[in-house]
C-alpha positions as a Markdown table, in Angstrom:
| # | Residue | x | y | z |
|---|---|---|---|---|
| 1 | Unk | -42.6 | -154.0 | -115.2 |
| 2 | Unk | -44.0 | -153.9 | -118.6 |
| 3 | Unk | -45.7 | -156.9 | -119.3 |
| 4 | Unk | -48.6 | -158.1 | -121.3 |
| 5 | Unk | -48.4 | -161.9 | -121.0 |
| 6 | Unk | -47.9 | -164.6 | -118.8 |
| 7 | Unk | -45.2 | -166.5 | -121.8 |
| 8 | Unk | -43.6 | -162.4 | -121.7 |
| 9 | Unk | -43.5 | -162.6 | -118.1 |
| 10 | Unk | -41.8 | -166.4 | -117.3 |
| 11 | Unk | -38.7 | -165.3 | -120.2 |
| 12 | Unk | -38.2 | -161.8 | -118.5 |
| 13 | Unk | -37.8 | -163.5 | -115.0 |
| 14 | Unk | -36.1 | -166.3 | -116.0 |
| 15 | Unk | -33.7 | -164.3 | -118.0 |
| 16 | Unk | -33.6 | -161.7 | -114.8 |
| 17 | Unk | -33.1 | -164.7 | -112.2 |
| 18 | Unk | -31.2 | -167.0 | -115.1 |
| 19 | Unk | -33.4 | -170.2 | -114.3 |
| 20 | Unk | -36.6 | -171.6 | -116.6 |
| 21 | Unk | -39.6 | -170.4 | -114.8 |
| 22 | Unk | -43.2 | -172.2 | -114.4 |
| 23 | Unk | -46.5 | -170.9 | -112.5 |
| 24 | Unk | -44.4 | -172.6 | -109.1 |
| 25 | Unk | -41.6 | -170.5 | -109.9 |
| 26 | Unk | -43.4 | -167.2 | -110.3 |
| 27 | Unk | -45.3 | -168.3 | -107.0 |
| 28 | Unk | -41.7 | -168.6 | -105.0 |
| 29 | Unk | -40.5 | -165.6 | -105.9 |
| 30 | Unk | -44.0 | -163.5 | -105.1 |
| 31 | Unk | -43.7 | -165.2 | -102.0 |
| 32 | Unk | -39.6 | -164.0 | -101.4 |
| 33 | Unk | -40.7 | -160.9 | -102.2 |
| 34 | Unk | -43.5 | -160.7 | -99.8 |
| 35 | Unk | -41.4 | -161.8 | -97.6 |
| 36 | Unk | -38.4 | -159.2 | -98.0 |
| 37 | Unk | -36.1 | -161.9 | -98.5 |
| 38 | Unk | -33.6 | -162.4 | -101.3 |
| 39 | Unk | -32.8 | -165.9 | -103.6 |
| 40 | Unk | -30.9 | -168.0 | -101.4 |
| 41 | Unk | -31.1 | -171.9 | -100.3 |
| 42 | Unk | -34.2 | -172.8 | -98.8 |
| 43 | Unk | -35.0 | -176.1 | -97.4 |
| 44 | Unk | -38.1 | -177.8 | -99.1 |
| 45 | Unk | -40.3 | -176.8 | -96.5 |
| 46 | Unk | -39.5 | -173.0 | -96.6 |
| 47 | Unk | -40.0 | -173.2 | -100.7 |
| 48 | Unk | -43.2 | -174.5 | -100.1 |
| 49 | Unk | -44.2 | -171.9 | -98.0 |
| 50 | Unk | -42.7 | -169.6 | -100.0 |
| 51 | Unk | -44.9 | -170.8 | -102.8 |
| 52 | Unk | -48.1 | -170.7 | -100.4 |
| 53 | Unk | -47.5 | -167.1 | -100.3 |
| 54 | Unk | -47.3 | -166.3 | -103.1 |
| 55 | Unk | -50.8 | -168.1 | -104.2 |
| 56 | Unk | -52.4 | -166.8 | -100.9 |
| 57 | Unk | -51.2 | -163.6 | -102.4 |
| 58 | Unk | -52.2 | -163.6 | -105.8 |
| 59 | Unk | -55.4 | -165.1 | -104.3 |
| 60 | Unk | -55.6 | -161.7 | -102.3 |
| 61 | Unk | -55.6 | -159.6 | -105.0 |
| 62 | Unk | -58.4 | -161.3 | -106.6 |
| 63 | Unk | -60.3 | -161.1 | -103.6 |
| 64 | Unk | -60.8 | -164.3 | -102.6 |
| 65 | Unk | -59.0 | -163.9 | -99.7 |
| 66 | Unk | -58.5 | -161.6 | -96.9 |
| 67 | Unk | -55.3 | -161.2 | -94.1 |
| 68 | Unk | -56.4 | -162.2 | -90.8 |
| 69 | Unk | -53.3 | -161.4 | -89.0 |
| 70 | Unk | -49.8 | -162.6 | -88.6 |
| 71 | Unk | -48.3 | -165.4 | -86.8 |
| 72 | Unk | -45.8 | -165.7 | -84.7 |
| 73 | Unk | -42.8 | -166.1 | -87.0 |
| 74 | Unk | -44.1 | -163.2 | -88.9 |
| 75 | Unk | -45.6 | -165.1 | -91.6 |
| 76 | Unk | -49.1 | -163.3 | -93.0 |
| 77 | Unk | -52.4 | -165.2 | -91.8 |
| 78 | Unk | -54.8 | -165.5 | -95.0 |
| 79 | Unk | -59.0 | -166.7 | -94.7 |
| 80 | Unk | -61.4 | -167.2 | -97.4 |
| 81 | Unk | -63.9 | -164.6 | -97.8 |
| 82 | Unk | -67.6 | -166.4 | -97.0 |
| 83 | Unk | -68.5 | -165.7 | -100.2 |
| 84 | Unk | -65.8 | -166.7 | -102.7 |
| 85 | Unk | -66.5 | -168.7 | -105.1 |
| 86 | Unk | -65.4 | -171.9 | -105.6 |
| 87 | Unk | -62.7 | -172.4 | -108.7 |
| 88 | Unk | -62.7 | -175.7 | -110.9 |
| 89 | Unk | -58.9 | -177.1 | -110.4 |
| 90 | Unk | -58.4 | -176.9 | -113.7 |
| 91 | Unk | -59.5 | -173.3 | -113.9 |
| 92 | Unk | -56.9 | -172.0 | -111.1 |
| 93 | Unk | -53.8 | -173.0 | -112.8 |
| 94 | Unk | -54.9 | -170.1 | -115.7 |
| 95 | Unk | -56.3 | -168.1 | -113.0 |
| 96 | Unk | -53.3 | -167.8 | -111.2 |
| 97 | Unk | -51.0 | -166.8 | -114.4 |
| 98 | Unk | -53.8 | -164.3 | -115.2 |
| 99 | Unk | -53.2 | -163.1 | -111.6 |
| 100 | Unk | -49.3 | -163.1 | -111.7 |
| 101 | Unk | -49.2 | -160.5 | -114.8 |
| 102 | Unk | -51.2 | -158.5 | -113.1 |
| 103 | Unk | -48.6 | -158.7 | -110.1 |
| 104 | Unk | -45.8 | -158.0 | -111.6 |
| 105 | Unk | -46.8 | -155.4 | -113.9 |
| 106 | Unk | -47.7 | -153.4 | -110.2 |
| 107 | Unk | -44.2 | -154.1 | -108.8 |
C-alpha cells in the first residue's frame, strides 16, 4: 500500500473495512492478519488479543521485541529484548502509529 501518513492510512482502511479507524483499530486488524483470519465476530477477549498482536507486532518490527515460540493454541510467544529501552506512555501511542505506516506500506 501506498501510504505516507498515519491520518492517510486510518481513511484508506476505514474506507476499505467501512468503519472509523483509531490506533486500536489498526492494532486488531495487524493482529487478524497475523493471524490469517478474516473480519468476523470476536468475543471481547479474542479482540483483545487480537489487538495484543498486533502491538507485540509492530513492537517486533521496531525491535523491541523478539518471538520466543508459539503456544499451544498457535498464538506467537513475544519477550523483550534485555536491552530495549523503556518508552514514556505518552511516547508509545505516536510510536506505534509511526510503526503502523510502516506496516502497512510492506503489506
Amino acid at each position: 500500500m501506498e501510504i505516507s501518513s498515519w491520518t492517510e492510512l486510518c481513511e484508506l482502511l476505514g474506507k476499505q473495512f467501512d468503519l472509523e479507524v483509531d490506533l486500536n483499530g489498526v492494532l486488531f486488524l495487524v493482529g487478524i492478519r497475523e493471524r490469517g483470519l478474516t473480519l468476523q465476530p470476536f468475543t471481547k477477549e479474542e479482540k483483545l488479543n487480537l489487538i495484543n498482536l498486533g502491538s507485540c507486532t509492530l513492537y517486533l518490527e521496531m525491535g523491541l521485541l523478539e518471538k520466543a515460540g508459539t503456544d499451544q493454541e498457535g498464538w506467537p510467544i513475544f519477550k523483550q529484548k534485555s536491552l530495549a529501552p523503556v518508552i514514556p506512555e505518552e511516547r508509545k501511542y505516536k510510536i506505534l502509529q509511526e510503526c503502523a505506516v510502516k506496516y502497512f506500506q510492506k503489506v
